[in-house]
N, C-alpha and C positions, 0 to 999 in steps of 0.2 A: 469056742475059741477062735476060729476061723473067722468067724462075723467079728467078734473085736477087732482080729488085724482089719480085716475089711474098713471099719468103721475109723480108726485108727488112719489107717490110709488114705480113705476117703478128707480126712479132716487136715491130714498134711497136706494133698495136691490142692483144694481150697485156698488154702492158706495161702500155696505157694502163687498160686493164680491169683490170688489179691495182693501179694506181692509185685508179683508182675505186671499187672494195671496201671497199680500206681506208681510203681517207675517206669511204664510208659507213657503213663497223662500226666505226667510230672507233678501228679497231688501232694500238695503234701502231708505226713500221715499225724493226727492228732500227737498232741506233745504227750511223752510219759509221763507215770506221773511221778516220777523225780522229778520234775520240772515242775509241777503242781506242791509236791512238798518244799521246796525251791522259796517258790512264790509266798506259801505257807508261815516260812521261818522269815523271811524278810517283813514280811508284814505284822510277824509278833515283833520283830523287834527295833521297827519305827514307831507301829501304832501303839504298843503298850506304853511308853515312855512319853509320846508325845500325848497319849490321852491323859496318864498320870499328872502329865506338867503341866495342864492346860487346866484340871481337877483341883490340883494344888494351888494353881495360881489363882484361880476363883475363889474359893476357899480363905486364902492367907488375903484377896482385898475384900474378900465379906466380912470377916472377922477379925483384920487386921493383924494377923499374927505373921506377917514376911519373916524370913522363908519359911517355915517350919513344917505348915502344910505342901508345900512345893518338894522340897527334899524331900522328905518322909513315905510321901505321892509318889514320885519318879523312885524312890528305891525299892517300893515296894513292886512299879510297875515291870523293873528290871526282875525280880526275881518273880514276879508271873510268867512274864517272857521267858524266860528261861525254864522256867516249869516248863513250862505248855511245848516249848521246842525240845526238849526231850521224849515228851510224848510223840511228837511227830516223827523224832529221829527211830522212835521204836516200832512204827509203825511199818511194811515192807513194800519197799520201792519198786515192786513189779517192774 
């Protein structure tokens, strides 16, 4: 029991010491990763829509069929988007 706290302690004053480094050298300290899931969700939901429209759009001048591939493409890539950012919103923001 005793060695826990010990260990326990040892791991706070560490901590605290790497705390205090870096706001002495003015580091600065890796972004969390809500900042990572951030990043995450904004790039589901430019790059799924823009991939989808760019998909459709090739699509509807190889085959000729304007818009149909384009809408269909982009709607489908919003509710990807959107799947997948829910997966990320469930995942824990440490």
């Amino acid at each position: 029991m005793a060695d826990d706290r010990q260990n326990h302690d040892l791991d706070r004053r560490i901590a605290d010491a790497k705390a205090a480094e870096l706001a002495r050298s003015g580091a600065v300290a890796p972004p969390a990763k809500g900042y990572a899931q951030g990043s995450r969700v904004l790039a589901e939901l430019i790059g799924a829509p823009i991939g989808g429209g760019v998909l459709g759009w090739a699509l509807d001048h190889w085959l000729g069929t304007s818009p149909w591939f384009l809408l269909i493409l982009v709607a489908l890539a919003f509710v990807v988007a959107f799947r997948n950012i829910l997966r990320i919103s469930k995942e824990r923001a440490e």
